[in-house]
C-alpha positions in Angstrom: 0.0 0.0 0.0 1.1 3.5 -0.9 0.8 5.9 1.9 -0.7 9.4 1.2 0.7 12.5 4.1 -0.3 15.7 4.5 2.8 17.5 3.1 2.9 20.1 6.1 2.3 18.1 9.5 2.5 14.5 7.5 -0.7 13.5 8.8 -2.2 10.2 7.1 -4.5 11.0 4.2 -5.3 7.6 2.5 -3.4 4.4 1.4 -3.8 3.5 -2.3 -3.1 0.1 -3.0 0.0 -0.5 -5.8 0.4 -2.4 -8.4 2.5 -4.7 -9.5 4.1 -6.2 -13.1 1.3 -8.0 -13.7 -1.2 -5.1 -13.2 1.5 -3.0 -15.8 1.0 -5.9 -18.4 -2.5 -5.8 -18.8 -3.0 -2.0 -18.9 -0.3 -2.0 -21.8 -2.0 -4.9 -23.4 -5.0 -2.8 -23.1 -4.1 0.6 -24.5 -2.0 -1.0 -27.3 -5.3 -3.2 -27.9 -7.4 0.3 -28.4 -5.0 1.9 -30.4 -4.3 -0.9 -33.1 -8.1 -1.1 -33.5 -8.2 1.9 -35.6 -12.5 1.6 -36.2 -12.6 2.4 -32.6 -10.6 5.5 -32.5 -12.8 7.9 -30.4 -13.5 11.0 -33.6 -12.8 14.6 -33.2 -16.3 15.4 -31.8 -15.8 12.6 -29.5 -12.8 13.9 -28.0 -14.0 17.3 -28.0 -17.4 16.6 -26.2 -15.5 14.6 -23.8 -12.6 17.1 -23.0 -15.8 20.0 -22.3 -17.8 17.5 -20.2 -14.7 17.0 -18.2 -13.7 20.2 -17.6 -17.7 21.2 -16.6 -17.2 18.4 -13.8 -14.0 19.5 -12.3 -15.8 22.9 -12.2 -18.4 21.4 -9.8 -15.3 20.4 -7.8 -13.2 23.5 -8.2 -12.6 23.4 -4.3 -12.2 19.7 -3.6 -9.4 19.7 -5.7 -7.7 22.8 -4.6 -8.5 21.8 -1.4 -6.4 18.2 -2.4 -3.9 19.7 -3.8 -2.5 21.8 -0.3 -3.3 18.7 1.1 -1.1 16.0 -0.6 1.3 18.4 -2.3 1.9 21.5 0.2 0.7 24.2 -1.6 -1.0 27.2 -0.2 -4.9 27.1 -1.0 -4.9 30.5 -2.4 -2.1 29.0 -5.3 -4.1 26.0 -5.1 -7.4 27.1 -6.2 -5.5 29.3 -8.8 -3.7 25.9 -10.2 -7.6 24.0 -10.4 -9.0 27.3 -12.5 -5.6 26.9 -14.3 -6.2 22.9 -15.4 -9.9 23.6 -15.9 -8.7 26.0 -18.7 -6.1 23.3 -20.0 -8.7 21.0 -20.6 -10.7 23.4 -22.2 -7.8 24.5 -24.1 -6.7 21.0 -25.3 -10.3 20.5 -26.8 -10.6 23.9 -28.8 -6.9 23.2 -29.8 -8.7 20.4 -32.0 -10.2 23.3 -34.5 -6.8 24.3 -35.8 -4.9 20.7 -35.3 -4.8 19.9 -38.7 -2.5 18.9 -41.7 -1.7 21.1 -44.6 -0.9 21.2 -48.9 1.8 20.3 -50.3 2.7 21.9 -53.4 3.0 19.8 -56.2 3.5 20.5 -60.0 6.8 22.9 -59.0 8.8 20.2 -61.6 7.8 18.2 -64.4 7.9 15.0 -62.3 5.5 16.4 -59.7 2.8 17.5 -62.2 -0.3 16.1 -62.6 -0.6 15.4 -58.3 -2.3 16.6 -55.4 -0.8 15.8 -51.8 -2.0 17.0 -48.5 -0.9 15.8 -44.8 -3.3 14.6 -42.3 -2.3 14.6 -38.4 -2.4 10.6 -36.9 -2.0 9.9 -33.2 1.5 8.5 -32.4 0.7 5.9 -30.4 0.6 4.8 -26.4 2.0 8.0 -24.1 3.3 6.8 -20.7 3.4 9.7 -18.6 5.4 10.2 -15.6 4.8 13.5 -13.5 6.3 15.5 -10.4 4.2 16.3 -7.3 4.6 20.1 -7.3 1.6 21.0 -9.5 0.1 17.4 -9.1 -3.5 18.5 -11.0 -2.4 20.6 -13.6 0.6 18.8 -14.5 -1.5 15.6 -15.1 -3.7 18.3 -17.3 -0.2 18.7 -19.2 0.5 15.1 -20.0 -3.1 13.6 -20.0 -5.5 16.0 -21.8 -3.2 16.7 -25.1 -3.0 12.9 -25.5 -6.9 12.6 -24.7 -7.4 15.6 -27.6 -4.9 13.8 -30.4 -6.0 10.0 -29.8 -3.4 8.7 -27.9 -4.0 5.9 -25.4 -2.2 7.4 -22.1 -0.8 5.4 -18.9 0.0 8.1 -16.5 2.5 7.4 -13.2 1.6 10.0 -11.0 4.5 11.3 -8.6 4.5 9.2 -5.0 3.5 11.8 -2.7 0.6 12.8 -4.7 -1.3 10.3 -6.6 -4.8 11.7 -5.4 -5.3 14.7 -8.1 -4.4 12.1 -10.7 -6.5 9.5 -9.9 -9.7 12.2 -9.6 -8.5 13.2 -13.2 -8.6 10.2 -15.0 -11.7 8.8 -13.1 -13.0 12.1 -14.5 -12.3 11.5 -17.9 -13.7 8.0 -17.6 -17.0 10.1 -15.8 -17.1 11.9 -19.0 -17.0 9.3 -21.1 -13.9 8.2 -21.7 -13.5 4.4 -22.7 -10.8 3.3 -19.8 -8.2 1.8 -21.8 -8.1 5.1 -23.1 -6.2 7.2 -20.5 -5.6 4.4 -17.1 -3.2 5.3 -13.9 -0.3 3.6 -12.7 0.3 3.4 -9.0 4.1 1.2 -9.3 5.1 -0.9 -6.1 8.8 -0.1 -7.3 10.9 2.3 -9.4 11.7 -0.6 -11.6 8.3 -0.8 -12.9 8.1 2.8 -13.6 10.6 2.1 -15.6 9.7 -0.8 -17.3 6.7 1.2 -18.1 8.6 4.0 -19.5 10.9 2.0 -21.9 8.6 -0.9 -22.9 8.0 -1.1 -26.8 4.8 -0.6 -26.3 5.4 3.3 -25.8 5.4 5.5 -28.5 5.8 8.2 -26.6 7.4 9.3 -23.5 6.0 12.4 -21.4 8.4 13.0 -18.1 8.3 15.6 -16.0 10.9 15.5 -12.7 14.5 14.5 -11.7 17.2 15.5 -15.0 19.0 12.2 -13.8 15.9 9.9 -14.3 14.7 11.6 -16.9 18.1 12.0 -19.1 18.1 7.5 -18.1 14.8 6.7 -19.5 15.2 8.9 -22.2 18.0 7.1 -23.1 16.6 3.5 -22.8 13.6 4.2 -25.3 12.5 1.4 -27.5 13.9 3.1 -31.0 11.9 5.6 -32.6 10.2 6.4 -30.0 9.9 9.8 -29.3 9.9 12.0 -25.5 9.9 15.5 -23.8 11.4 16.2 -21.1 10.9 19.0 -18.2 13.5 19.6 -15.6 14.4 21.9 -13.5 16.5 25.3 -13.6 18.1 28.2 -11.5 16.3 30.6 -13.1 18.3 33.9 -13.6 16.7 37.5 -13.0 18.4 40.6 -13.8 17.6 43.8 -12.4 19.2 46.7 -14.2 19.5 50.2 -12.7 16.9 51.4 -14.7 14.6 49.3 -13.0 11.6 50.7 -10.8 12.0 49.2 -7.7 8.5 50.3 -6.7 6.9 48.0 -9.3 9.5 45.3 -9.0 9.6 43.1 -5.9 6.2 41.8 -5.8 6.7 40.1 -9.0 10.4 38.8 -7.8 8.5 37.8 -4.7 6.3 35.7 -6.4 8.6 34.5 -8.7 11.0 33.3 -6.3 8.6 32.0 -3.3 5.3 30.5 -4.7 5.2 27.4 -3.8 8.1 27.5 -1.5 10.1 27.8 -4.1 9.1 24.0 -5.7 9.1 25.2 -9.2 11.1 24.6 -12.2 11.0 28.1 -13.1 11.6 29.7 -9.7 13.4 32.4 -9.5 16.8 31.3 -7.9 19.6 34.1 -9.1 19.3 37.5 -8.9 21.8 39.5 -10.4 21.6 43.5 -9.3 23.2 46.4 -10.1 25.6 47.3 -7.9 24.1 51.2 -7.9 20.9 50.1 -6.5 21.8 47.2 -4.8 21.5 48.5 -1.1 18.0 49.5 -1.6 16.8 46.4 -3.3 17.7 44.0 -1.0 15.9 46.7 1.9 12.5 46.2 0.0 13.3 42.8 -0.9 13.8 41.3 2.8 11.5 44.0 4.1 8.5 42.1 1.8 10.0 38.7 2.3 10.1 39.2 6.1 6.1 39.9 5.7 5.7 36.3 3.6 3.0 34.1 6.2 4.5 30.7 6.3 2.8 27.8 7.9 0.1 25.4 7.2 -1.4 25.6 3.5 -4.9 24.8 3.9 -5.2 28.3 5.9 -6.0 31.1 3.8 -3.5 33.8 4.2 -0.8 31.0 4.0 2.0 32.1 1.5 4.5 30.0 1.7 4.0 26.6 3.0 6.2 23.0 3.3 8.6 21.6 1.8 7.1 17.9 -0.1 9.2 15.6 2.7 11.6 16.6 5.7 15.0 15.1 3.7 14.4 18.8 1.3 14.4 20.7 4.6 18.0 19.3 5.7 19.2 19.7 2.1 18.5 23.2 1.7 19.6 24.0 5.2 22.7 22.7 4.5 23.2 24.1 1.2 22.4 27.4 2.4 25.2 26.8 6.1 27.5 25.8 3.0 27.5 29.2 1.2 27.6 30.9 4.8 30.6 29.0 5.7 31.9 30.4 1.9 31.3 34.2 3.1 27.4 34.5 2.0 25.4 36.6 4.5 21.7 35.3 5.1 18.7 37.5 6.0 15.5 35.6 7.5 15.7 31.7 7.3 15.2 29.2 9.6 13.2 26.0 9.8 9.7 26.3 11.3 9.2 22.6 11.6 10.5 19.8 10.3 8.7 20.2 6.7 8.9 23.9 6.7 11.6 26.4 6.0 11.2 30.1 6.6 12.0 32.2 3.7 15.2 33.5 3.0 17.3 35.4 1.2 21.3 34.7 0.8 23.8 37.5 -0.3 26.9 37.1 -2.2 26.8 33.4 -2.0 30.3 32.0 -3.8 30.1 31.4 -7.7 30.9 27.7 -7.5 28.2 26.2 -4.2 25.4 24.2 -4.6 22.8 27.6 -3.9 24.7 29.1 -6.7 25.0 26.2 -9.7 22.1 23.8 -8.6 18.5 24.0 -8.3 17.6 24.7 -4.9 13.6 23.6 -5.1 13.0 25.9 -1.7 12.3 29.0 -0.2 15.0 31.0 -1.2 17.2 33.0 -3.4 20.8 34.7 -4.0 21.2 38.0 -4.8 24.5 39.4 -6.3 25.6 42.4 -7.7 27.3 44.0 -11.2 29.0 46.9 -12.6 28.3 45.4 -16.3 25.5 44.1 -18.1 27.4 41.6 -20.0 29.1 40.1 -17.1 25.8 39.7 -15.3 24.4 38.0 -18.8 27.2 35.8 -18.9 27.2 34.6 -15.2 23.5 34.0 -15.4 24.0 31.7 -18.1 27.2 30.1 -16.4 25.3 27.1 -15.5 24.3 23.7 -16.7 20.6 24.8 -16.4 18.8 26.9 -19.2 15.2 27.6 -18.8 13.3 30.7 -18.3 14.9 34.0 -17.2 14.2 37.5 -17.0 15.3 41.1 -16.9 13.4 44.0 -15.5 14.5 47.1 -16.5 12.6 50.7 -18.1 15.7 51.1 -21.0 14.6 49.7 -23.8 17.7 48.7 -25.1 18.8 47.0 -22.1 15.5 44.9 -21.9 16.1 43.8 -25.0 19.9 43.3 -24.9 19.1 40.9 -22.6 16.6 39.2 -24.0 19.0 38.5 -27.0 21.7 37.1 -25.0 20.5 35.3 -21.8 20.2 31.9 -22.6 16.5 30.8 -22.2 13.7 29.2 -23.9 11.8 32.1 -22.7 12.9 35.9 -21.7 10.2 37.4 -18.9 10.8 41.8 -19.5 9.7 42.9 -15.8 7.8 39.6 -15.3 9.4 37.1 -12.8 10.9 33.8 -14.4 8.1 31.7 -13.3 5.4 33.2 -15.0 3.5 30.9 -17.3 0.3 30.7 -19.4 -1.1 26.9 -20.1 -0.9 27.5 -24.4 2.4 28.7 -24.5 5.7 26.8 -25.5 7.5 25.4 -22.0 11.0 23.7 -22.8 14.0 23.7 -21.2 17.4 24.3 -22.6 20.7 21.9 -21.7 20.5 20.0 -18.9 16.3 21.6 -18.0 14.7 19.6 -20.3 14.2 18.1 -23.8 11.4 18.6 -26.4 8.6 21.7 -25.8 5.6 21.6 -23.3 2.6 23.6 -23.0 -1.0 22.1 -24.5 -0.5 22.7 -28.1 3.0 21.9 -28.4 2.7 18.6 -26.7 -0.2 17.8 -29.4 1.4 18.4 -31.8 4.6 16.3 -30.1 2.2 13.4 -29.7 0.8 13.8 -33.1 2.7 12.5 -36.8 2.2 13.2 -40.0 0.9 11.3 -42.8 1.3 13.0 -46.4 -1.0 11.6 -48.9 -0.4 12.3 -52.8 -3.0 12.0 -55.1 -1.9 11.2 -59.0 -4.5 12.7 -61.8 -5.3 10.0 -64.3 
């Protein structure tokens, strides 16, 4: 039996029972058995009128499952309830994705050998998705990986991460409430890593959707069956810039945000903070001033913030990542554990170039600030780091903005927006070490999607 904790007090939830080789057999056998039936595939209007029936129920249950989420996963209700509008929307947006997902001409007649022919592409489903997710968004996540495979035709097995299963499981019961043949889109509770592997790499899968740790991921995807295909979504230390142009008045909520929703558990956090040295004294005033006013504690209160950490073993890491930069010269303002699940927020200064808190993603409630004379220098110590994902630069000149934007390497450049802002539709990758392949809803269709070109010869 897999047991389910409260993230913040690790109070018993639920057990869920797990599954063993056996149980991964028969739901392969299954999904491949509905895929290579190809009269049965669900049709557009099928998929659509499911995807909108689903997204009506979770409605009904908009506070259940926020309510879940701070629950199992530690968020703050307030972030909760924003992530279950947020996946209501992803569903939605996977089924009206299906108006424009669609093949296209292909010119023909351009030579003498093409004349006299008509092709066009149509868009096929790939195949069986296995899906293996992290617990920090553990609704909208599954949204991620679940509802573009539901909107293309793709049988889907999804792994949910092991401290929160629940918000997967309501999902796909969902789906299978709206109508959803099972085989369709079925859960996988593993009783060991091995078979989370095996489910990953079996030749069975066409595609592979992982979101979580760069070393498991970067191991699976290189055990796929050939040809199959994957995307990957890591993590980061996500770089922000503040240039002395910027208006500090406007700036540190965002940066707040950025760097402290969710106690920091986001790939996209904001972990680096690079400040003029001009303005550097009064941004890190207003900085710990707000920071010191963050509410940490339990997350199904309200006016909770910031809340846990996912398991106690993050709390010792970070605390001794952050001891480690001290012990290098950093200086620290605020900190401290608040329990053994719970770190107050903090904020460390100067930290050395070459510690953990400076080169690897931290995954808590902190950040480093440094300073700079140059813009360059600070654009080329933000990207001095085996993680690339999203960054940003806040700044009222123009042509700093966008010098930045040119040359910090990102898959996405936030201008007076904090690195972890994100809308469901747009394209999510991660560069280097963060991640492989493109996420967001469309993009992941269109990943779990091939193309067929047809060519019609005239008589």
């Amino acid at each position: 039996m897999l047991q389910v904790v409260q993230a913040f007090d690790r109070a018993l939830i639920t057990e869920i029972p797990t599954e063993d080789a056996a149980a991964l057999e028969a739901k392969l056998q299954a999904a491949q058995k509905v895929f290579a039936d190809r009269s049965g595939w669900l049709k557009p209007h099928q998929r659509i009128e499911i995807l909108r029936k689903m997204a009506t129920i979770m409605e009904t249950r908009r506070d259940h499952l926020a309510l879940q989420i701070a629950r199992e996963g530690g968020k703050p209700l307030a972030d909760a309830i924003v992530e279950t509008t947020r996946a209501i929307d992803g569903v939605r947006n996977a089924a009206d994705e299906l108006r424009n997902f669609a093949g296209k001409e292909i010119p023909m007649g351009l030579t003498a050998a093409s004349d006299g022919r008509w092709a066009f592409t149509t868009k096929e489903p790939i195949g069986v998705v296995a899906a293996i997710s992290a617990f920090n968004h553990p609704l909208n996540l599954i949204v991620h990986q679940v509802a573009p495979a539901i909107a293309v035709g793709c049988p889907v097995i999804v792994k949910p991460a092991g401290p929160t299963p629940l918000s997967c499981l309501e999902f796909v019961a969902i789906a299978h409430e709206a109508g959803l043949p099972e085989p369709w889109a079925q859960t996988f509770i593993p009783n060991s890593t091995a078979l989370a592997e095996k489910l990953a790499t079996d030749n069975r899968i066409a595609f592979l959707s992982f979101i979580g740790s760069p070393k498991i991921g970067w191991m699976l995807h290189h055990k796929l069956t050939p040809g199959a295909r994957s995307a990957l979504e890591h993590g980061g230390a996500a770089p922000a810039i503040v240039d002395v142009s910027a208006d500090l008045e406007r700036i540190i909520e965002p940066i707040v945000k950025g760097a402290y929703y969710h106690a920091g558990q986001v790939c996209v956090s904001t972990q680096r903070i690079f400040v003029h040295e001009k303005i550097r004294s009064e941004f890190v005033e207003r900085l710990s001033a707000r920071v010191a006013k963050l509410r940490t504690g339990d997350p199904i209160k309200p006016d909770t913030d910031v809340g846990p950490l996912i398991h106690p073993r993050e709390t010792v890491r970070i605390s001794a990542w952050i001891e480690d930069a001290q012990a290098g010269g950093a200086k620290v303002i605020g900190g401290g554990r608040l329990s053994d699940t719970t770190l107050l927020p903090s904020i460390v200064l100067d930290a050395p170039t070459d510690s953990d808190i400076s080169q690897d993603e931290v995954f808590g409630p902190t950040v480093c600030v440094y300073s700079f004379k140059d813009l360059d220098d600070a654009i080329a110590r933000a990207n001095a780091v085996a993680w690339s994902f999203q960054a940003s630069i806040f700044a009222q000149d123009i042509d700093v903005a966008l010098r930045a934007a040119e040359r910090l390497e990102a898959s996405a450049v936030m201008i007076n927006d904090p690195t972890a802002f994100r809308v469901d539709w747009m394209p999510f990758a991660g560069r280097k070490q963060s991640g492989y392949g493109t996420g967001g809803i469309p993009y992941s269709m269109h990943d779990m999607a091939q193309d067929k070109m047809i060519v019609l010869r005239r008589r």
